[in-house]
FITOR-736132 format. One record per atom (N, C-alpha, C): residue in one letter; atom name; z, y, x. Coordinates in Angstrom, 2 decimals, always signed. Layout:
<sites>
[site "a", "CA", [Z, Y, X]];
...
</sites>
This chain:
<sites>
[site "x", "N", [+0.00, -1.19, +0.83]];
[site "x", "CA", [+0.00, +0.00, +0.00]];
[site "x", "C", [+0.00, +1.25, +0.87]];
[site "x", "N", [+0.52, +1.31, +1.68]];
[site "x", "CA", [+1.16, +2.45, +2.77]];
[site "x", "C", [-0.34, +2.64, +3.50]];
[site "x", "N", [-1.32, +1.46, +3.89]];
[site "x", "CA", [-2.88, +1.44, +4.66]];
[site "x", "C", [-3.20, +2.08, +3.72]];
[site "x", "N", [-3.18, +1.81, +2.19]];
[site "x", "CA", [-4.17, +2.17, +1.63]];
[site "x", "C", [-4.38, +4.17, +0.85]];
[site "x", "N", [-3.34, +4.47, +1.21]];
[site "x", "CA", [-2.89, +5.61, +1.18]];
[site "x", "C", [-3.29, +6.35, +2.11]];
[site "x", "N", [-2.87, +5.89, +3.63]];
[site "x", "CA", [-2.92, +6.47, +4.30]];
[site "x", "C", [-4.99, +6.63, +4.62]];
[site "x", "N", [-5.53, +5.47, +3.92]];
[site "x", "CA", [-7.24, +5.88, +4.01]];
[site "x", "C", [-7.41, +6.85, +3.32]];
[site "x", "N", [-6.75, +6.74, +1.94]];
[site "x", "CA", [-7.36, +7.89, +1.17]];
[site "x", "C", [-6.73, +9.13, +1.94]];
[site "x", "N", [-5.77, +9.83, +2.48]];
[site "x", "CA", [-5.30, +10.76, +3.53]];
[site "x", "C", [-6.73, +11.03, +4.24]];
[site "x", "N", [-7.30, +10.13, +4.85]];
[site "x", "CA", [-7.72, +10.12, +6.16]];
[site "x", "C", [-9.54, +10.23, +5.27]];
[site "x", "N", [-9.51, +10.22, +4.26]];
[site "x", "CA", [-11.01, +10.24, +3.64]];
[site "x", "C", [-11.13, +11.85, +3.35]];
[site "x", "N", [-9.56, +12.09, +2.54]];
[site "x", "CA", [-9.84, +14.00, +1.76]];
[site "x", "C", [-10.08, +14.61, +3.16]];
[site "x", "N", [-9.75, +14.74, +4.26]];
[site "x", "CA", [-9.60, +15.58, +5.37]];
[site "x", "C", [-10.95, +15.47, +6.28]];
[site "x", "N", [-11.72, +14.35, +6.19]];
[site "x", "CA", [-13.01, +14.05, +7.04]];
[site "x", "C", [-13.94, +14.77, +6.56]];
[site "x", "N", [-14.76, +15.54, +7.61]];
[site "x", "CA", [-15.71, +16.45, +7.69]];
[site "x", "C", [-16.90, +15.45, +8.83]];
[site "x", "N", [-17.92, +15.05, +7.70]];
[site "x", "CA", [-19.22, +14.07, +8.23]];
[site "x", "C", [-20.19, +15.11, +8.42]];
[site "x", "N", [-20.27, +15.43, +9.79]];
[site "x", "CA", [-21.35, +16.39, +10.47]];
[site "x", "C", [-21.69, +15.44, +11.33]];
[site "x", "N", [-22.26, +16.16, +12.53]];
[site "x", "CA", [-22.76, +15.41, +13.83]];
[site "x", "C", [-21.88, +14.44, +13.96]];
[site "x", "N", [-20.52, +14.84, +14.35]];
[site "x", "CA", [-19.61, +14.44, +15.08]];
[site "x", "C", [-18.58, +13.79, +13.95]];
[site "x", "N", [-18.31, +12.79, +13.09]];
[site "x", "CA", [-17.64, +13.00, +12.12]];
[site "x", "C", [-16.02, +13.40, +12.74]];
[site "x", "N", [-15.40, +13.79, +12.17]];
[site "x", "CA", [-14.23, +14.30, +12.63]];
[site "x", "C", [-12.66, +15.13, +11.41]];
[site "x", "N", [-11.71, +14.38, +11.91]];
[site "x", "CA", [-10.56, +14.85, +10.44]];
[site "x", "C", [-10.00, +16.46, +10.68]];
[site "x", "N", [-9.79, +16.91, +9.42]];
[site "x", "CA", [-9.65, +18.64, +9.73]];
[site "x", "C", [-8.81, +18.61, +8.83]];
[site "x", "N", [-7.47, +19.26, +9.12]];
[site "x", "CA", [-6.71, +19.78, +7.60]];
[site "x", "C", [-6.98, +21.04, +7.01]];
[site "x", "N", [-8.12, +21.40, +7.72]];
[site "x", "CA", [-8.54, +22.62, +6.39]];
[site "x", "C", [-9.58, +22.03, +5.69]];
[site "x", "N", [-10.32, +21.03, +5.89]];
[site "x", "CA", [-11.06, +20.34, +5.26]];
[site "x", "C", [-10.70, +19.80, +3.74]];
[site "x", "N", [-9.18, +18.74, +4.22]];
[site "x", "CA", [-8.42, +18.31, +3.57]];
[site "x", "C", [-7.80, +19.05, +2.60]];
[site "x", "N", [-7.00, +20.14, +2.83]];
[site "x", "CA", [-6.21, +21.24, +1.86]];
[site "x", "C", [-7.38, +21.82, +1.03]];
[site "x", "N", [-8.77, +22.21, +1.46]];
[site "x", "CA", [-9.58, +23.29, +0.67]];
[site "x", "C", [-10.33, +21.93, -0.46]];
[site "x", "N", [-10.40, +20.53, -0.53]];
[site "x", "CA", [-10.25, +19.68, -1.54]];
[site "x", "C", [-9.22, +19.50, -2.15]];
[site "x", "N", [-8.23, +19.53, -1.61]];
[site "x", "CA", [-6.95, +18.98, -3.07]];
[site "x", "C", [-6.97, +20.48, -3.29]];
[site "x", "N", [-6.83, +21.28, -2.57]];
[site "x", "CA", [-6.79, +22.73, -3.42]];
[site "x", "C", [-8.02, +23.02, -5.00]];
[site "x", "N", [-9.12, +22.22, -4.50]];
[site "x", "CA", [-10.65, +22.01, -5.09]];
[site "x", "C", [-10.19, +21.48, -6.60]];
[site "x", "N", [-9.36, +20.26, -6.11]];
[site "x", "CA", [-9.39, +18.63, -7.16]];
[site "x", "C", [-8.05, +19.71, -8.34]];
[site "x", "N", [-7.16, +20.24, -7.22]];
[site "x", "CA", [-5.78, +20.99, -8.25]];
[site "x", "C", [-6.45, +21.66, -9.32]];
[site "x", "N", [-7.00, +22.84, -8.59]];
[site "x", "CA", [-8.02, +23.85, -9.70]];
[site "x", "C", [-8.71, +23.16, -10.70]];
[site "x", "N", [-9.63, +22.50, -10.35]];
[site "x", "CA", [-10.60, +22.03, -11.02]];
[site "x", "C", [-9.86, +21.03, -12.53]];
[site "x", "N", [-9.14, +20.59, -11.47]];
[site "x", "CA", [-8.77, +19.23, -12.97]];
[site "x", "C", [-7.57, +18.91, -13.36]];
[site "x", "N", [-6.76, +20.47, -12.96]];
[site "x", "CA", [-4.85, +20.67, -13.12]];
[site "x", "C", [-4.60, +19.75, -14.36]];
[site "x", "N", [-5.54, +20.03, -15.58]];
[site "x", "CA", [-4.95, +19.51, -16.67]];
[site "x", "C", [-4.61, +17.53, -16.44]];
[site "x", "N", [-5.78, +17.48, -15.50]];
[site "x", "CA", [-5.42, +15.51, -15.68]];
[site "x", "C", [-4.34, +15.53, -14.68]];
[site "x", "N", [-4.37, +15.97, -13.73]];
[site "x", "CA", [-3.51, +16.01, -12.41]];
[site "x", "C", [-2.24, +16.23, -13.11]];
[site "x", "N", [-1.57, +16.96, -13.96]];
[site "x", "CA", [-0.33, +17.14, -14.39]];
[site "x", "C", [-0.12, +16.15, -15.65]];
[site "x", "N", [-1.42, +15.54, -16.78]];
[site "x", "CA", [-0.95, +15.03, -17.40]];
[site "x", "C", [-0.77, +13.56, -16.79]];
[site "x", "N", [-0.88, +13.13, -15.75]];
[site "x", "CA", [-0.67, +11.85, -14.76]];
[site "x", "C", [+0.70, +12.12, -14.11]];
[site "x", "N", [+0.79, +13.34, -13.59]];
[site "x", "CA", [+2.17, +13.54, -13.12]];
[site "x", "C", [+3.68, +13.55, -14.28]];
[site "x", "N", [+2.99, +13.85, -15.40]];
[site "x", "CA", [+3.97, +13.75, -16.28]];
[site "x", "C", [+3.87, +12.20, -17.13]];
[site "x", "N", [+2.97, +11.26, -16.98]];
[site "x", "CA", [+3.05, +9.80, -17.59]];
[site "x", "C", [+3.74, +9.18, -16.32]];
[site "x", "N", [+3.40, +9.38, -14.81]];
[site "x", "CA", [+4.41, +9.08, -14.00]];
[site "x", "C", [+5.90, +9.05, -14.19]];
[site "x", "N", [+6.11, +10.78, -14.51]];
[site "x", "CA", [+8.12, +10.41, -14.43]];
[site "x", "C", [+8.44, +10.25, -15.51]];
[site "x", "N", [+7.50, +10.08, -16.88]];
[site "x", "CA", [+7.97, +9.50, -17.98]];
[site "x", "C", [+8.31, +7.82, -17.84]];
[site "x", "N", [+7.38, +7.60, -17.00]];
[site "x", "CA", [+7.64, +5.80, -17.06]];
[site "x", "C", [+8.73, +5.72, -15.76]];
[site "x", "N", [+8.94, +6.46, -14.81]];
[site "x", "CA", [+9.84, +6.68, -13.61]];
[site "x", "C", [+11.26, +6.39, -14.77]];
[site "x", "N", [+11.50, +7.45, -15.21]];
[site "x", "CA", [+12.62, +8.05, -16.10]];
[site "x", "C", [+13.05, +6.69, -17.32]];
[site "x", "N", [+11.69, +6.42, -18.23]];
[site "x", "CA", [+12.19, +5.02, -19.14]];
[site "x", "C", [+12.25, +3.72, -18.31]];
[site "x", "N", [+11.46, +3.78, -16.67]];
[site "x", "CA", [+12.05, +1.93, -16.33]];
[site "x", "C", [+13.86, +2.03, -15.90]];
[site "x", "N", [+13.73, +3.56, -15.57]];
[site "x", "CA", [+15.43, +3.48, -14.95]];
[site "x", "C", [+16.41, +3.52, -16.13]];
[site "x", "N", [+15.91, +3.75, -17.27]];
[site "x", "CA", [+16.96, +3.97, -18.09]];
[site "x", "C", [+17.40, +2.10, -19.12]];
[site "x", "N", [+15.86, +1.83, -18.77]];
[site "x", "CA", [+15.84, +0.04, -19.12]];
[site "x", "C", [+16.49, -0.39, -18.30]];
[site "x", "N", [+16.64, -0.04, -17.26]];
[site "x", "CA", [+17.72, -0.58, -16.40]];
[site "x", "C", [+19.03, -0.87, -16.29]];
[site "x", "N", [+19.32, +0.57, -16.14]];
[site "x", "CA", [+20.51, +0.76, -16.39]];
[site "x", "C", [+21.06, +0.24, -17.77]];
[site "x", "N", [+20.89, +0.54, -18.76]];
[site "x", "CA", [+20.84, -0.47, -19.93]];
[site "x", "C", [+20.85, -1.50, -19.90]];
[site "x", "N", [+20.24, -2.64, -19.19]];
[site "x", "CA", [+20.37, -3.44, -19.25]];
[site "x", "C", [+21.22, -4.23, -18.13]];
[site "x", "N", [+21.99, -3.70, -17.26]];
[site "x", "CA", [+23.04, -3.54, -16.26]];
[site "x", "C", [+23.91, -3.36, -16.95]];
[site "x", "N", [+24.10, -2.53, -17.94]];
[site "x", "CA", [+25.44, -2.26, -18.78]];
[site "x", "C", [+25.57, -3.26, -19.84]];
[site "x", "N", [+24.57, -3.80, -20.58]];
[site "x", "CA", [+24.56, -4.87, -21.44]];
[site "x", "C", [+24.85, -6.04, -20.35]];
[site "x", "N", [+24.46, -6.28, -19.92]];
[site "x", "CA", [+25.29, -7.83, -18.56]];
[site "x", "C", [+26.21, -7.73, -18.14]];
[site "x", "N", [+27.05, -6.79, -17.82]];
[site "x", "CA", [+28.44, -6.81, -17.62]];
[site "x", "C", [+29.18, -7.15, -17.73]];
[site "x", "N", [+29.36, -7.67, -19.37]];
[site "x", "CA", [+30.11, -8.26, -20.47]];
[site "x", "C", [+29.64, -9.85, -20.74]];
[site "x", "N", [+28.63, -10.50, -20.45]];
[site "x", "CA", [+28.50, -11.84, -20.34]];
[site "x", "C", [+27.86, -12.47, -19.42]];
[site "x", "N", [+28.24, -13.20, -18.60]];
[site "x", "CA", [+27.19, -13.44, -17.23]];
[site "x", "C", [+26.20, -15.09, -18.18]];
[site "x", "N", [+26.39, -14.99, -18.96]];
[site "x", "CA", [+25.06, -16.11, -19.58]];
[site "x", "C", [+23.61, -14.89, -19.73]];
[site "x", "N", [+24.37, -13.97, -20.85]];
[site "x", "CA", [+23.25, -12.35, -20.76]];
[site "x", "C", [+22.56, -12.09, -19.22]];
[site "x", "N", [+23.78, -11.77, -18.16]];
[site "x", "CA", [+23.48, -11.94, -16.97]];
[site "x", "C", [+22.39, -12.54, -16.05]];
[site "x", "N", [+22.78, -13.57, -16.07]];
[site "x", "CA", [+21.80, -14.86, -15.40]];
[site "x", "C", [+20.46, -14.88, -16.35]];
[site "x", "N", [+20.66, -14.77, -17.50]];
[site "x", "CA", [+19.34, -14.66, -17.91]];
[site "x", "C", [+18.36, -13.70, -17.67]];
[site "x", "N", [+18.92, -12.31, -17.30]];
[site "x", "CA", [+18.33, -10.98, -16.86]];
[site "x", "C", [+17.63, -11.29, -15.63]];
[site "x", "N", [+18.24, -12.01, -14.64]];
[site "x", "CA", [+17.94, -11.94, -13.34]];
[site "x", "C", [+17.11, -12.96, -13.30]];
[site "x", "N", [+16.84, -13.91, -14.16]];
[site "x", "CA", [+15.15, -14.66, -14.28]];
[site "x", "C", [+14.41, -13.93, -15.36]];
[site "x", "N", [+14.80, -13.39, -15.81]];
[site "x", "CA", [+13.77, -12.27, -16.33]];
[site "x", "C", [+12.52, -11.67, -15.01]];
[site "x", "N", [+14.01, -10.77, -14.49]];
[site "x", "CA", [+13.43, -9.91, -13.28]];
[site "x", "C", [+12.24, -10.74, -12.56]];
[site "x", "N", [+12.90, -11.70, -12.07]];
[site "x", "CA", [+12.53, -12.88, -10.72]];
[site "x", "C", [+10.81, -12.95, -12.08]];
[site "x", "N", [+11.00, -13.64, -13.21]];
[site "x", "CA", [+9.44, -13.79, -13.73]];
[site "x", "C", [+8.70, -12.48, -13.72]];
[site "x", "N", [+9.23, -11.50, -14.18]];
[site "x", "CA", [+8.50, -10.31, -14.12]];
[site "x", "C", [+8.43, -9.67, -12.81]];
[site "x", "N", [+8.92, -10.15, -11.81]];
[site "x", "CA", [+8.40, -9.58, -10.28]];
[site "x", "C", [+7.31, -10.37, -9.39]];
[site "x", "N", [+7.34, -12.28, -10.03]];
[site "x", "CA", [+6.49, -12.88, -9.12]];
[site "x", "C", [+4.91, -13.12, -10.40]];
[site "x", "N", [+5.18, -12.50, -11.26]];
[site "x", "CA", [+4.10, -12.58, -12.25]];
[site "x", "C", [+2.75, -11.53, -11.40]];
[site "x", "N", [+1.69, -12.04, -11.79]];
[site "x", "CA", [+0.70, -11.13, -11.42]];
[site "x", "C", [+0.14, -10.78, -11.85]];
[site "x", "N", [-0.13, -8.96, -11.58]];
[site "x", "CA", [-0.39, -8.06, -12.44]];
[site "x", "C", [-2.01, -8.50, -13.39]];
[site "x", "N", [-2.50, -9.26, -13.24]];
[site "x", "CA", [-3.68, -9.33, -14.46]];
[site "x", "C", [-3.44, -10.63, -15.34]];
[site "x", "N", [-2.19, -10.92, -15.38]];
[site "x", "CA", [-1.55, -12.29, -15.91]];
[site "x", "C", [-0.87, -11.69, -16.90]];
[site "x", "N", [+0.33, -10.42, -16.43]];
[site "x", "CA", [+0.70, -9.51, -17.14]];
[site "x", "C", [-0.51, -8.60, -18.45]];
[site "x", "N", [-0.93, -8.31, -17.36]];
[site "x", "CA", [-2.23, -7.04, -18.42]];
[site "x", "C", [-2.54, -8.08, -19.41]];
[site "x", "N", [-2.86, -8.99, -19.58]];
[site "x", "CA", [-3.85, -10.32, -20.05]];
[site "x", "C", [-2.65, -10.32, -21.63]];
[site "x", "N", [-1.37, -10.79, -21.25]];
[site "x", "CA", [-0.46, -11.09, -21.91]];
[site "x", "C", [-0.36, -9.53, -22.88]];
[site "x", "N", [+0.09, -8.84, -22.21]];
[site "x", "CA", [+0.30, -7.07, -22.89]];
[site "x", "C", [-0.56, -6.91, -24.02]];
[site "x", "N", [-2.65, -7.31, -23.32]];
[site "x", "CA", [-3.08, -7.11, -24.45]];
[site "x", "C", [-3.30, -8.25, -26.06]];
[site "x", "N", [-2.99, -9.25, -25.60]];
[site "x", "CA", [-2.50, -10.84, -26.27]];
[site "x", "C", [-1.39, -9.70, -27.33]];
[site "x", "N", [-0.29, -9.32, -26.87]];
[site "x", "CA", [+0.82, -8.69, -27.75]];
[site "x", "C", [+0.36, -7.69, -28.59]];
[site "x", "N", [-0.21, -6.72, -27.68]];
[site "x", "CA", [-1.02, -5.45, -28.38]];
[site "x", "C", [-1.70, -5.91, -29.56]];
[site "x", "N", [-2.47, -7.05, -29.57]];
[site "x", "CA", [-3.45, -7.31, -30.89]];
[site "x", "C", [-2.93, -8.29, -31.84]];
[site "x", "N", [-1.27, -8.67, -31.95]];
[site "x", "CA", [-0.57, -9.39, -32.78]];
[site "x", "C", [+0.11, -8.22, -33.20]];
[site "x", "N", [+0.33, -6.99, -32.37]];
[site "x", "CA", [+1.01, -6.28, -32.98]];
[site "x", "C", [+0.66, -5.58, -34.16]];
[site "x", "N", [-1.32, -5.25, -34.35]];
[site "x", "CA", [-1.68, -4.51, -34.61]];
[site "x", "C", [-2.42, -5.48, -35.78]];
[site "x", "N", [-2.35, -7.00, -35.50]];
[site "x", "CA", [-2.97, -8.01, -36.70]];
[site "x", "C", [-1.70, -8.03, -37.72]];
[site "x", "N", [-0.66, -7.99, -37.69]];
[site "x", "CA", [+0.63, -7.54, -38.39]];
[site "x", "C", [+0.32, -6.68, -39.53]];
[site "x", "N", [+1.19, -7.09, -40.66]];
[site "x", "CA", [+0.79, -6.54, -42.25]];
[site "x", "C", [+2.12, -5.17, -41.52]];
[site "x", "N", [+0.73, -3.76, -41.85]];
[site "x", "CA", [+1.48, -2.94, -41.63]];
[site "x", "C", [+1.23, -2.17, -40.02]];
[site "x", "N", [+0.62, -3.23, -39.43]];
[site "x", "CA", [+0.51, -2.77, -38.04]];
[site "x", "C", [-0.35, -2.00, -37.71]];
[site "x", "N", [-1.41, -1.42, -38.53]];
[site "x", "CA", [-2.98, -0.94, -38.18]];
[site "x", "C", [-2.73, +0.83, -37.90]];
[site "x", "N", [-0.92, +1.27, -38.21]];
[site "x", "CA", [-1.00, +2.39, -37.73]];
[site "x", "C", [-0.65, +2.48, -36.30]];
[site "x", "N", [+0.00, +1.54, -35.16]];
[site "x", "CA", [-0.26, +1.09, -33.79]];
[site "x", "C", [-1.47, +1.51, -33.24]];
[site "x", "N", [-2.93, +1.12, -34.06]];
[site "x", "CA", [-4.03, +0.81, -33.42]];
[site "x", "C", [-4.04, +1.80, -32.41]];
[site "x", "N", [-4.30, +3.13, -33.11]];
[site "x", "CA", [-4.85, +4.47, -31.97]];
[site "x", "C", [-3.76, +4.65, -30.83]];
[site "x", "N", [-2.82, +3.79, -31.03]];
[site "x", "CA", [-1.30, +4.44, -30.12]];
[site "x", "C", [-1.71, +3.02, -28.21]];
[site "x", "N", [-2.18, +1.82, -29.37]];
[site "x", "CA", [-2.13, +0.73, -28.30]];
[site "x", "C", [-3.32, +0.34, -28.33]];
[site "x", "N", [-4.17, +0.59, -29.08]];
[site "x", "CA", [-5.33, +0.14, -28.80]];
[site "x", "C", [-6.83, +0.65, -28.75]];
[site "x", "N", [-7.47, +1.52, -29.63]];
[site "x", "CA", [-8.72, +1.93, -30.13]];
[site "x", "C", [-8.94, +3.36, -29.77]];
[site "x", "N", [-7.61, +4.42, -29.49]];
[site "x", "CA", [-8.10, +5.29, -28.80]];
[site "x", "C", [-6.98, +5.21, -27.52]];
[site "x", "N", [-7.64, +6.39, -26.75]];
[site "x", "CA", [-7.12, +6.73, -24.90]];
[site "x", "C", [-5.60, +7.24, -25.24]];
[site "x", "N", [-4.72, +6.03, -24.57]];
[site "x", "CA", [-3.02, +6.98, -24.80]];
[site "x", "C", [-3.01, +6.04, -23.94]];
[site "x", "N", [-1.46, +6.71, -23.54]];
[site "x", "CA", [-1.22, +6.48, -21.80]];
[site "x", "C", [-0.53, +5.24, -22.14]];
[site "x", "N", [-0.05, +4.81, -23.26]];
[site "x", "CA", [+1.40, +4.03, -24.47]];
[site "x", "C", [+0.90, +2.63, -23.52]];
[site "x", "N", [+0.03, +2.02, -23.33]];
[site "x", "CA", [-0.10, +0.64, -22.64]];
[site "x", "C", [+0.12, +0.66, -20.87]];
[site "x", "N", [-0.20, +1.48, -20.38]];
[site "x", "CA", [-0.28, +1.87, -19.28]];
[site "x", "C", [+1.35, +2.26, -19.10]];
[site "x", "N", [+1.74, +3.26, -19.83]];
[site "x", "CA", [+3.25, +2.98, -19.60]];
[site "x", "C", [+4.22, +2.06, -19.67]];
[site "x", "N", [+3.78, +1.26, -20.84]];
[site "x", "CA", [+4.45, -0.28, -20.85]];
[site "x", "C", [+4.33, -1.24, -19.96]];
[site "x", "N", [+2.93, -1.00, -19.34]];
[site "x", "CA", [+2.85, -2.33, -18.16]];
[site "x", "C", [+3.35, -1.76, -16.87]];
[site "x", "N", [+3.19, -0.62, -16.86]];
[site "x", "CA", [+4.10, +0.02, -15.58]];
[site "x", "C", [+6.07, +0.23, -15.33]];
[site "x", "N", [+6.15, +0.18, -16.82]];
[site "x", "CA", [+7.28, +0.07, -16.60]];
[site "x", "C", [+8.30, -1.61, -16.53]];
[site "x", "N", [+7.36, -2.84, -16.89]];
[site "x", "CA", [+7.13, -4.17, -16.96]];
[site "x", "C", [+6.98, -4.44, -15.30]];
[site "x", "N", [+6.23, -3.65, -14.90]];
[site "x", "CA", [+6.15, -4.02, -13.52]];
[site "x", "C", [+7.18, -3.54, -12.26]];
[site "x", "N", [+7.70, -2.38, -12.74]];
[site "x", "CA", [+8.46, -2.05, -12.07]];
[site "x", "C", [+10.41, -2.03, -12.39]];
[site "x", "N", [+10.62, -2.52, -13.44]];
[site "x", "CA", [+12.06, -2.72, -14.09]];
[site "x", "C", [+12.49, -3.90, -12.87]];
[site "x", "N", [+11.80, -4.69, -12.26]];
[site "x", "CA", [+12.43, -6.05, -11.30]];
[site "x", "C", [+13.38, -4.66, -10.32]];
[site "x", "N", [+12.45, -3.67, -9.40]];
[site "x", "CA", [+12.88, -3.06, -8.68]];
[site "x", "C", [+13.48, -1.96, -9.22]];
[site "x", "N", [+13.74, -1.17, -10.19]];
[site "x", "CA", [+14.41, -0.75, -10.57]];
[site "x", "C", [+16.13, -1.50, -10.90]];
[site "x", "N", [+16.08, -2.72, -11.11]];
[site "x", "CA", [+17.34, -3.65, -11.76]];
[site "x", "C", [+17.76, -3.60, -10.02]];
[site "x", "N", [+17.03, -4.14, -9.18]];
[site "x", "CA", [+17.47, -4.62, -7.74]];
[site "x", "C", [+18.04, -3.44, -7.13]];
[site "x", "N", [+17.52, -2.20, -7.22]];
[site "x", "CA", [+17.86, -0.84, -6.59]];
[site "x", "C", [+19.31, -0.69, -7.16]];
[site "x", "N", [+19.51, -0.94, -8.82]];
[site "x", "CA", [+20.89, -0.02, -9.68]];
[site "x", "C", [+21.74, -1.11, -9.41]];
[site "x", "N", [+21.54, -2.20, -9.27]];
[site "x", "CA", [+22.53, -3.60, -9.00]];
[site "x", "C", [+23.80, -3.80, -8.66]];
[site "x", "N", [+24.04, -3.37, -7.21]];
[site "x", "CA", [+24.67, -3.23, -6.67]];
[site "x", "C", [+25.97, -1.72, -7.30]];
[site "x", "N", [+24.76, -1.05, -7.47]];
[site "x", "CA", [+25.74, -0.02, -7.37]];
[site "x", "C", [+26.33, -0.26, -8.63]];
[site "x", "N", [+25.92, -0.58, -9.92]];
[site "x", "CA", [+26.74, -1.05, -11.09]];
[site "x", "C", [+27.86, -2.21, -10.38]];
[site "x", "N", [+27.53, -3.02, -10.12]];
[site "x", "CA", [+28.65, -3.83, -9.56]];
[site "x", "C", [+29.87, -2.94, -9.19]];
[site "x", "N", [+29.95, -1.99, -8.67]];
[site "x", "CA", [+31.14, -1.43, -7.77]];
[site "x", "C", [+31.80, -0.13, -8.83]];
[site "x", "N", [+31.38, -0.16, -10.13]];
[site "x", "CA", [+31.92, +0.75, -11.17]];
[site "x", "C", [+33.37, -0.47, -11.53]];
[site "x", "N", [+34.75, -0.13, -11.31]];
[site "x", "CA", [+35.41, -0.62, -11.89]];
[site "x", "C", [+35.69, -0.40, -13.17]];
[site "x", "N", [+36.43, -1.87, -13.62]];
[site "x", "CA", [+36.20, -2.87, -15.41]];
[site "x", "C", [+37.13, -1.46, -16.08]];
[site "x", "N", [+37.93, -0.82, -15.49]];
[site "x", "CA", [+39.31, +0.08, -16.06]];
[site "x", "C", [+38.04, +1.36, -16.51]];
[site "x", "N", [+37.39, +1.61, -15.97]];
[site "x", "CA", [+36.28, +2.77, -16.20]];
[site "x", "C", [+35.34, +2.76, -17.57]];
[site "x", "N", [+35.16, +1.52, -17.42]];
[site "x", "CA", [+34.21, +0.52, -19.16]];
[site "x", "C", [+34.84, +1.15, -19.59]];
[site "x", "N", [+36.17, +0.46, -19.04]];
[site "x", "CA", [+37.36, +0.51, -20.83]];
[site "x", "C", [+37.35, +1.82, -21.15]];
[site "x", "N", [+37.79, +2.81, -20.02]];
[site "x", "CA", [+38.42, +4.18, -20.40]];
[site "x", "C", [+36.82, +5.13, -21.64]];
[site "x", "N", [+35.59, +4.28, -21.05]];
[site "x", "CA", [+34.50, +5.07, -21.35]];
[site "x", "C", [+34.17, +4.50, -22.90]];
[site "x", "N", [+34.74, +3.03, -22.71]];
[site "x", "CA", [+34.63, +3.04, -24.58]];
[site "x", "C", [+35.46, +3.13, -25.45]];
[site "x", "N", [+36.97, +3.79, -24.74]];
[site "x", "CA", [+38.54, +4.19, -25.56]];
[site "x", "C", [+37.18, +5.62, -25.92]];
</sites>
């Protein structure tokens, strides 16, 4: 992931003349180009980003606080995670849209369609992103839920 980043870096900044060669004024006077030009997609991507950033951490945490209280709940979470981390992503997509079109064959379901299926919304794309990333989100908050002492629960649900 980190190579593949670092090409696209190394593509905005290349200036193909004689000599091809990388320039960061090359580089800055395109994303300056891509900002202007197409702010509106550029921000509405930046904002489906920390929307799904913001709902995998809060599935998280949620669901860290729901396991607390039964380690059967527990243990079952953490093969959750483990399937939803070694699953692969077009096994996932495959399945998502399998759900998407039971959801929407459902008496009642055909107002879904435009949200999950028939027109452009970010609504699937956020679900499989946040599907994909809740394993590492649960692994990151883990620990640190562990070390909230049981007297703190209590005091927070007196």
């Amino acid at each position: 992931m980190l190579f593949r980043s670092w090409g696209l870096v190394q593509r905005v900044g290349m200036v193909y003349s004689d000599t091809p060669h990388w320039s960061w004024i090359a580089g800055w006077n395109r994303l300056w180009h891509i900002l202007t030009v197409q702010h509106a997609l550029v921000s509405h991507s930046l904002a489906v980003a920390l929307g799904t950033g913001l709902l995998t951490t809060l599935s998280a945490m949620l669901l860290l606080w729901l396991t607390r209280s039964s380690m059967i709940f527990h243990r079952g979470v953490w093969w959750l995670m483990a399937i939803l981390w070694a699953m692969p992503g077009p096994l996932l997509g495959l399945g998502l849209l399998s759900l998407i079109q039971l959801l929407i064959q459902l008496p009642g379901g055909s107002w879904l369609s435009p949200w999950l299926y028939s027109a452009p919304s970010p609504v699937p794309n956020i679900w499989v992103c946040t599907l994909r990333f809740l394993p590492l989100a649960w692994l990151a908050l883990s620990p640190i839920a562990r070390q909230i002492p049981q007297y703190l629960e209590e005091a927070a649900w007196l």
